[in-house]
Each structure stands twice: as structure tokens, then as C-alpha cells.
C-alpha positions, 0 to 999 in steps of 0.5 A: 500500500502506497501512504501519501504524505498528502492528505487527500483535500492537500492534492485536490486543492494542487490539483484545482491550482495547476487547472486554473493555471493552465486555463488562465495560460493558455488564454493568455494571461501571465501567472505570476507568483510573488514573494512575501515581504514577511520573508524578506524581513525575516532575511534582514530584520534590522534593515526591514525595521529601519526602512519601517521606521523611516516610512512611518516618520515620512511617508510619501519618501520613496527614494534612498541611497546607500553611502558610507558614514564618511562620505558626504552628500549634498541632496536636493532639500526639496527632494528629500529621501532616505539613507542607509549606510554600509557601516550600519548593515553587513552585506548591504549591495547584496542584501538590496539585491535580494530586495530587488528579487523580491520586487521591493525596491528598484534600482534608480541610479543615475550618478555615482551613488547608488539609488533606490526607490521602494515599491508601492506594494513595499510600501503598503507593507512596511506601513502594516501593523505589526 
């Protein structure tokens, strides 16, 4: 006797999911799976809370750049935005790469700093309860 690892209802509903997939396909649409924010903040806790923290104090600031403590950087007074700095987060550039996977931010530079924009969606995340 084969034993399933699977309860019968588990299957049923895989199986009602890759129907309507393949329904939608074929008549065009695109499937897209989307990453949870809640992973990413479970990757780097301290980085998702200080970019919680920002958006509460400033909520219609999209943009940020990531420098070092010792640089300075003169930005528009009125276009203000964030900035995180490498001093304060291990593995920074890699660690904004996976945030982009995740389509939480995008890569918006256009000179010799590094600049970023937070999604809509990341958006409405950080400003959930938590």
C-alpha cells in the first residue's frame, strides 16, 4: 500500500491550482507568483525595521541611497529621501539585491551613488501593523 504524505483535500486543492493555471495560460494571461515581504524581513530584520521606521516618520519618501558614514552628500532639500549606510548593515549591495528579487525596491541610479526607490506594494507593507 502506497501512504501519501498528502492528505487527500492537500492534492485536490494542487490539483484545482495547476487547472486554473493552465486555463488562465493558455488564454493568455501571465501567472505570476510573488514573494512575501514577511520573508524578506525575516532575511534582514534590522534593515526591514529601519526602512519601517523611516516610512512611518515620512511617508510619501520613496527614494534612498546607500553611502558610507564618511562620505558626504549634498541632496536636493526639496527632494528629500532616505539613507542607509554600509557601516550600519553587513552585506548591504547584496542584501538590496535580494530586495530587488523580491520586487521591493528598484534600482534608480543615475550618478555615482547608488539609488533606490521602494515599491508601492513595499510600501503598503512596511506601513502594516505589526
Amino acid at each position: 500500500m502506497d501512504v501519501s504524505s498528502h492528505s487527500i483535500d492537500k492534492l485536490r486543492e494542487w490539483k484545482t491550482l495547476a487547472e486554473m493555471r493552465a486555463y488562465l495560460g493558455i488564454r493568455g494571461f501571465a501567472i505570476v507568483v510573488s514573494r512575501s515581504f514577511q520573508k524578506l524581513e525575516d532575511k534582514m530584520p534590522r534593515l526591514v525595521a529601519e526602512m519601517r521606521d523611516d516610512i512611518a516618520r515620512e511617508p510619501f519618501i520613496r527614494e534612498f541611497i546607500i553611502i558610507s558614514k564618511k562620505w558626504s552628500y549634498n541632496s536636493d532639500p526639496e527632494n528629500p529621501i532616505f539613507c542607509y549606510f554600509f557601516e550600519d548593515h553587513d552585506s548591504l549591495k547584496p542584501m538590496l539585491k535580494v530586495m530587488q528579487n523580491y520586487g521591493a525596491i528598484l534600482e534608480t541610479t543615475y550618478n555615482n551613488v547608488d539609488r533606490f526607490e521602494f515599491t508601492e506594494d513595499f510600501v503598503e507593507y512596511l506601513q502594516l501593523p505589526v
